[in-house]
C-alpha positions as CSV (number, residue, x, y, z in Angstrom):
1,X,0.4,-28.8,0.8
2,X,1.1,-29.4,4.2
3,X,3.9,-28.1,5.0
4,X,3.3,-24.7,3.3
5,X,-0.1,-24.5,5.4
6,X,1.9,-25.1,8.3
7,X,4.8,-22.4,7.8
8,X,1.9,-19.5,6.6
9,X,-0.3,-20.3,9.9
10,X,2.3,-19.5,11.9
11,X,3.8,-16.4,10.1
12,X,-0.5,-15.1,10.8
13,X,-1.0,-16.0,14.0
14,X,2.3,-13.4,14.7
15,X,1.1,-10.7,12.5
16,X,-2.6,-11.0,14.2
17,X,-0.6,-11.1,17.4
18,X,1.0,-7.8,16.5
19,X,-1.7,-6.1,15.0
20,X,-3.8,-6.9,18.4
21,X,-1.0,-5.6,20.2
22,X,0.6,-8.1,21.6
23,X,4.5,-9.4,20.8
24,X,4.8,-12.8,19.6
25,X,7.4,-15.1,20.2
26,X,10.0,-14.0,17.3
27,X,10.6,-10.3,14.7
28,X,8.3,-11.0,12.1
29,X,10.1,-10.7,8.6
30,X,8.0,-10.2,5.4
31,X,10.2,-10.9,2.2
32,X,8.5,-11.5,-1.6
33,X,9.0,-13.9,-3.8
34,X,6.6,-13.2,-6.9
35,X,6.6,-10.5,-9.5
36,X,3.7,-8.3,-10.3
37,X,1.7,-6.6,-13.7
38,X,2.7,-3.0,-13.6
39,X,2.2,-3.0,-17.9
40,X,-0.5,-1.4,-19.7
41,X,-3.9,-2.0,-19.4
42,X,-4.0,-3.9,-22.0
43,X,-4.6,-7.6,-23.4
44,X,-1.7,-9.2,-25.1
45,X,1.0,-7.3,-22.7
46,X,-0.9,-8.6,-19.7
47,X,-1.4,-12.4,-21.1
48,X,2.4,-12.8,-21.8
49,X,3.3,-11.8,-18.3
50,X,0.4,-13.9,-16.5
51,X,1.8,-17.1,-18.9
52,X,5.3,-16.5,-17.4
53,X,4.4,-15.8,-14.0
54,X,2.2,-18.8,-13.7
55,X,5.0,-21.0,-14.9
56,X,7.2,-20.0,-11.8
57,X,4.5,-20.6,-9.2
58,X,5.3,-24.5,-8.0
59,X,8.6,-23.1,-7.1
60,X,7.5,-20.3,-5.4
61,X,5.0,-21.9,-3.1
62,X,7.5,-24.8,-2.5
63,X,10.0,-22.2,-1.1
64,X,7.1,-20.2,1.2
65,X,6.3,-23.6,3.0
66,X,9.9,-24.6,3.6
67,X,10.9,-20.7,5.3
68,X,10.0,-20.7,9.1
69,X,12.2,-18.1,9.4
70,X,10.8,-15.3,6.9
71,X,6.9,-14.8,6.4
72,X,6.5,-15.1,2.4
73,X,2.8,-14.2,1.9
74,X,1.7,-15.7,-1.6
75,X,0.9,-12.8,-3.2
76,X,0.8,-11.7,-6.7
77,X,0.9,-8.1,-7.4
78,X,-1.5,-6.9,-10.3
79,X,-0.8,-2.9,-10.2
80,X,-1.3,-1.8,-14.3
81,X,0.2,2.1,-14.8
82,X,2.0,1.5,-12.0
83,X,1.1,4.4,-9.4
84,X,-0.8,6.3,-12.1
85,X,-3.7,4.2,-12.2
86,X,-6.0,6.9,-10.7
87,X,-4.5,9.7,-12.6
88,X,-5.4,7.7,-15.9
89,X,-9.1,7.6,-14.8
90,X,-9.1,11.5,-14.3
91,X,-8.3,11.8,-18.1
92,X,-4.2,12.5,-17.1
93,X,-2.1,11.1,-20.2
94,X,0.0,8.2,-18.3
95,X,3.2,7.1,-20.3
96,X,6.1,4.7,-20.3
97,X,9.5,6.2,-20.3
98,X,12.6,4.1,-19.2
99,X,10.7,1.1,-18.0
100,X,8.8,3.7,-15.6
101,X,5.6,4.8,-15.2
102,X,4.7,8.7,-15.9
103,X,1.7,11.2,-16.1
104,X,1.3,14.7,-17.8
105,X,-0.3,17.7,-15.5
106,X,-3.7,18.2,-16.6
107,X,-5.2,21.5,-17.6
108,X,-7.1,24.2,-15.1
109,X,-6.4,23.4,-11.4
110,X,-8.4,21.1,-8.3
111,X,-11.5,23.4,-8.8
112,X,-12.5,21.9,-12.5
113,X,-12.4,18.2,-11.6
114,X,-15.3,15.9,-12.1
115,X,-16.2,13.1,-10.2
116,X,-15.4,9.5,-12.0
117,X,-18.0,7.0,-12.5
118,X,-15.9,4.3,-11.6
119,X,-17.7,1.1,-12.6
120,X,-18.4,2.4,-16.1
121,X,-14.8,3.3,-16.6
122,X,-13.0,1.2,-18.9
123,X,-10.1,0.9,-17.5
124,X,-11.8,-0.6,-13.9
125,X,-13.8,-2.7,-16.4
126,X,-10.5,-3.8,-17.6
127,X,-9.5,-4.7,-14.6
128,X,-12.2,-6.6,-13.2
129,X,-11.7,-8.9,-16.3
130,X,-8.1,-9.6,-15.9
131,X,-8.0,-9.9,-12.0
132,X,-10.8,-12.6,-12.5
133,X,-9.0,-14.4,-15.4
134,X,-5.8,-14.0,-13.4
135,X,-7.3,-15.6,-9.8
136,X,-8.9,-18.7,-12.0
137,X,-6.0,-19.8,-13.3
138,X,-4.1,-19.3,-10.0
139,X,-3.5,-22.0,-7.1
140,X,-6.2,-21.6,-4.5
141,X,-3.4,-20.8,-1.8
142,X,-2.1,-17.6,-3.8
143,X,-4.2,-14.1,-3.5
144,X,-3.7,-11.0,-5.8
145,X,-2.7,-7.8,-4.3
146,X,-4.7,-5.2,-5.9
147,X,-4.1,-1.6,-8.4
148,X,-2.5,1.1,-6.5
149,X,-5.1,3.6,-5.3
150,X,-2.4,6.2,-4.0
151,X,-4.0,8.8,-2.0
152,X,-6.0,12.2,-2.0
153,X,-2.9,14.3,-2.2
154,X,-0.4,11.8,-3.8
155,X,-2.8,12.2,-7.0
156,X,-3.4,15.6,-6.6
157,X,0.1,16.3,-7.1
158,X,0.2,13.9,-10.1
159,X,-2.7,15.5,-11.8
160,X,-1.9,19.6,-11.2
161,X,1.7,19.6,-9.7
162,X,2.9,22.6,-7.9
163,X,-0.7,24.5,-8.6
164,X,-2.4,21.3,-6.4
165,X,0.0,22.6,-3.4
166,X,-0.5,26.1,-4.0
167,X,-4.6,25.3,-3.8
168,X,-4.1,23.2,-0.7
169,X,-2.4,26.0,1.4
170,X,-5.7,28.3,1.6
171,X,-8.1,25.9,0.1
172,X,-11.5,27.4,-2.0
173,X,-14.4,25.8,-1.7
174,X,-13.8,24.5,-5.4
175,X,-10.8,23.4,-4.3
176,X,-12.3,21.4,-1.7
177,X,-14.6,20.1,-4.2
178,X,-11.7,19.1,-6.0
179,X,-10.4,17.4,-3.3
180,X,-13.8,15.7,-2.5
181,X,-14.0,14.1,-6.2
182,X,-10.5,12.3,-6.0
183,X,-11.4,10.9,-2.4
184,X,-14.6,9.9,-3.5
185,X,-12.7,8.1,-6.4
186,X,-10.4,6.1,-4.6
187,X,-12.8,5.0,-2.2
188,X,-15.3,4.2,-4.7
189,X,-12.0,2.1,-6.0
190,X,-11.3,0.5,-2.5
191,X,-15.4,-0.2,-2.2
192,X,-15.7,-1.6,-6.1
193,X,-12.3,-4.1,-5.2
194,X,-14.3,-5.5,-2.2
195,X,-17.6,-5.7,-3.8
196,X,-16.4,-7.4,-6.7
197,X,-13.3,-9.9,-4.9
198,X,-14.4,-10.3,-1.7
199,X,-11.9,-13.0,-0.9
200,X,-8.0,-13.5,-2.5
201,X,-7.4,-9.8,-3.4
202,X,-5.8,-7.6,-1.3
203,X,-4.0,-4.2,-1.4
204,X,-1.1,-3.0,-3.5
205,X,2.2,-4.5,-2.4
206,X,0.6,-6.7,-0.2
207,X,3.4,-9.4,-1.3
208,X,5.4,-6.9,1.1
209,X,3.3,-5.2,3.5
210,X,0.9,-8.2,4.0
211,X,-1.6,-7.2,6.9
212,X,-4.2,-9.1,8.6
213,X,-8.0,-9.8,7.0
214,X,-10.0,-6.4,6.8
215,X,-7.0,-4.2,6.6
216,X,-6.2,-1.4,4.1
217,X,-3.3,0.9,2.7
218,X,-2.7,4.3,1.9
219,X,0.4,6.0,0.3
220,X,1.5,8.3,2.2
221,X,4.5,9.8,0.4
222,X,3.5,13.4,-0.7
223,X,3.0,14.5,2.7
224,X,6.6,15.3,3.1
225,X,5.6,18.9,1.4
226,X,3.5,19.8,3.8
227,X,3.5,21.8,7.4
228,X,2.0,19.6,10.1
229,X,-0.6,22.5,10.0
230,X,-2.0,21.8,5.9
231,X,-2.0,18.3,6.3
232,X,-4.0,18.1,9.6
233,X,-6.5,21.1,8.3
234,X,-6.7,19.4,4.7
235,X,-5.7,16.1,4.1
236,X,-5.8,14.0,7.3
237,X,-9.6,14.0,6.8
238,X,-9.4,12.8,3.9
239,X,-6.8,10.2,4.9
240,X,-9.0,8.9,7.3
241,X,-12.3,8.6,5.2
242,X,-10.3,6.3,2.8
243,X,-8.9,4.1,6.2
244,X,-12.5,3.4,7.5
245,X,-13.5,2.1,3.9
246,X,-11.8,-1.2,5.9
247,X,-13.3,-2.7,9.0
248,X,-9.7,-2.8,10.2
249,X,-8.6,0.2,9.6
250,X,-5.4,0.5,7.7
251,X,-1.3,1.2,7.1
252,X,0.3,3.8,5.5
253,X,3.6,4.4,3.0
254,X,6.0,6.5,3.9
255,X,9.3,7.2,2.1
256,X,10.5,10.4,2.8
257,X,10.6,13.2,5.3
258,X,7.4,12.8,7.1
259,X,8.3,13.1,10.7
260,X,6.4,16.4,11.5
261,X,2.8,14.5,11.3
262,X,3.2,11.8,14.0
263,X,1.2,13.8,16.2
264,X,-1.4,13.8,14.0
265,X,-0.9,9.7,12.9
266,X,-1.0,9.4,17.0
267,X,-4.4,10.5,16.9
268,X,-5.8,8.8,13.9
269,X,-7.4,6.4,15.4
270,X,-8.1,4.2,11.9
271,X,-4.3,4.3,11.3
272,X,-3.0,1.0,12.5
273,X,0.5,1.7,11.5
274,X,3.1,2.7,8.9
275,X,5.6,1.1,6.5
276,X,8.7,2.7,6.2
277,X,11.8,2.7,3.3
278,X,14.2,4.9,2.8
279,X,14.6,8.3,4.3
280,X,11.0,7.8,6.3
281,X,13.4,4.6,8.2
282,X,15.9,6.7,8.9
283,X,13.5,8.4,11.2
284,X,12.9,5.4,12.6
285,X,12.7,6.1,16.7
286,X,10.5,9.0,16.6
287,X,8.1,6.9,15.1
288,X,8.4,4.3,17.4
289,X,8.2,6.5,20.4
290,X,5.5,9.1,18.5
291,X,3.3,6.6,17.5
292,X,0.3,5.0,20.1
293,X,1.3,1.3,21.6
294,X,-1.0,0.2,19.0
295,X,0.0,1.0,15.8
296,X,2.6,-1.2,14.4
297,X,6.0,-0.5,11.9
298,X,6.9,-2.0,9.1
299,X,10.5,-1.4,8.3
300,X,12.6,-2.0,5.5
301,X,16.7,-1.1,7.0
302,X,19.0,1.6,5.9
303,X,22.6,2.1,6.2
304,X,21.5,4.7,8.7
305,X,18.8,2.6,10.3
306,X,20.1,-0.9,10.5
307,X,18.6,-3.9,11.9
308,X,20.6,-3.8,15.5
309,X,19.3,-0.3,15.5
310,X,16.1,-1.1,15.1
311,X,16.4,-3.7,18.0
312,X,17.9,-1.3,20.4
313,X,15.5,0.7,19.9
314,X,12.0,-1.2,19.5
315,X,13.3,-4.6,21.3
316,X,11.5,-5.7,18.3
317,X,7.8,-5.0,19.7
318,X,5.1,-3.4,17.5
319,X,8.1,-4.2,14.8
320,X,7.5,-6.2,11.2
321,X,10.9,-6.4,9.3
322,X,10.9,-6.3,5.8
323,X,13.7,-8.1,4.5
324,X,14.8,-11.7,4.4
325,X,16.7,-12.9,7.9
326,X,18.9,-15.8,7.9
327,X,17.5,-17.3,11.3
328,X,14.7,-16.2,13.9
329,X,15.3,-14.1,16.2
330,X,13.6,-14.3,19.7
331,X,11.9,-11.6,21.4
């Protein structure tokens, strides 16, 4: 496929550009085409999706090679319980309600959790099956885009809710331990989707946050209940131990009201950038102007935050819109 090679070399060689800090020659503009499994893990749910996804491939690869305006990154999402994927492997009960995703507390608080063997656990063994049945019957040029492995406090809050925060804000040593055994999980995760894919899978929502070779992603969306104080005390470790499980470092989510831990994201020197929707966008030049020179900003427009702001702002350096464009635009 010639011309899709063509188009999807180009729309790289500006993300490398940007992710080595330099500007290429127009905004780079991520926009996604295919849908993604975010059913049960389970066998007949996730066959019927892969036999209708597979049937609109052609035209989905046709339309990546033809865009030289908007990077579409052929990626299919495989994300079963949605975000709740790691609470499910703690023992949480994780539930459907209104075509969403849900999990139920768990008993006790941080201090009684075990650590999870993950290879042995059948959901991951699950997994592994389907990811490799799903990348066989694939094209060669498409990649999955793997479960979503949240983040130390994102599942904390999932799995103990308001008692996780209350732990956090003069942390005992069991509650560090607590802390220890869901980091430990998700990187064992990260580790386990290398080890067993190391080529054609990538991170959740890569379809829409595609990143150069060797680089990860973290949610990041809890944070907004925290001082910059707890979170640089208690969680930016963590935060960073799960970045360096990539030799590239990694990105992170950000949705809300997160603005008080730039200075801390300024000095995490794994962190090589952040995606921002919603409320986190509106908040869109201080982290352009908190941020180092290096670490780069994906950016999905608000009402509040809208493209020519952006520009004004950024002149479009260090910048990755998400979003389709009608043309290129130069910078």
């Amino acid at each position: 496929m010639p011309a899709f090679a063509t188009a999807q070399s180009a729309h790289r060689a500006a993300l490398e550009r940007l992710f080595v800090g330099e500007t290429p020659a127009y905004l780079l503009c991520l926009t996604s085409d295919y849908a993604g499994y975010y059913g049960p893990y389970e066998d007949a749910a996730f066959a019927r999706w892969r036999d209708g996804e597979l049937a609109k491939i052609a035209d989905n690869l046709l339309l990546a090679g033809e865009d030289t305006v908007n990077f579409r990154p052929p990626v299919v999402e495989f994300s079963p319980l949605g975000v709740h994927c790691v609470d499910a492997l703690f023992g949480a009960r994780v539930y459907q309600y209104e075509g969403q995703w849900w999990s139920d507390p768990l008993p006790g608080r941080l201090a009684d959790l075990d650590f999870v063997d993950v290879p042995e656990a059948p959901i991951v063994q699950w997994m592994t099956t389907a990811i490799a049945d799903l990348l066989s019957r694939l094209p060669a040029e498409l990649e999955v885009a793997g479960p979503v492995f949240s983040s130390t406090l994102n599942v904390a809050v999932n799995l103990f809710g308001e008692s996780a925060l209350e732990d956090v804000m003069d942390p005992s040593a069991g509650t560090i331990t607590g802390l220890c055994a869901i980091t430990a999980t998700i990187c064992r995760l990260h580790g386990w989707l290398r080890s067993m894919f190391p080529t054609r899978v990538r991170f959740y929502c890569s379809s829409a946050r595609y990143a150069p070779d060797g680089v990860g992603h973290l949610c990041g969306c809890s944070t907004q209940l925290l001082s910059a104080d707890v979170y640089a005390r208690v969680f930016a470790p963590f935060d960073e131990h799960v970045l360096l499980m990539y030799p590239g470092g990694g990105t992170l989510h950000l949705c809300g009201l997160h603005a008080q831990h730039i200075p801390r994201w300024h000095a995490m020197r794994p962190l090589r950038g952040v995606q921002l929707n919603d409320a986190a966008a509106d908040d869109f030049p201080a982290y352009y102007h908190g941020l180092r020179d290096d670490q780069v900003i994906y950016i999905a427009p608000t009402d509040a935050m809208p493209l020519e702001e952006i520009l004004r702002v950024s002149g479009g350096r260090r910048v990755i819109l998400q979003g389709p464009l009608e043309g290129r635009i130069p910078l």
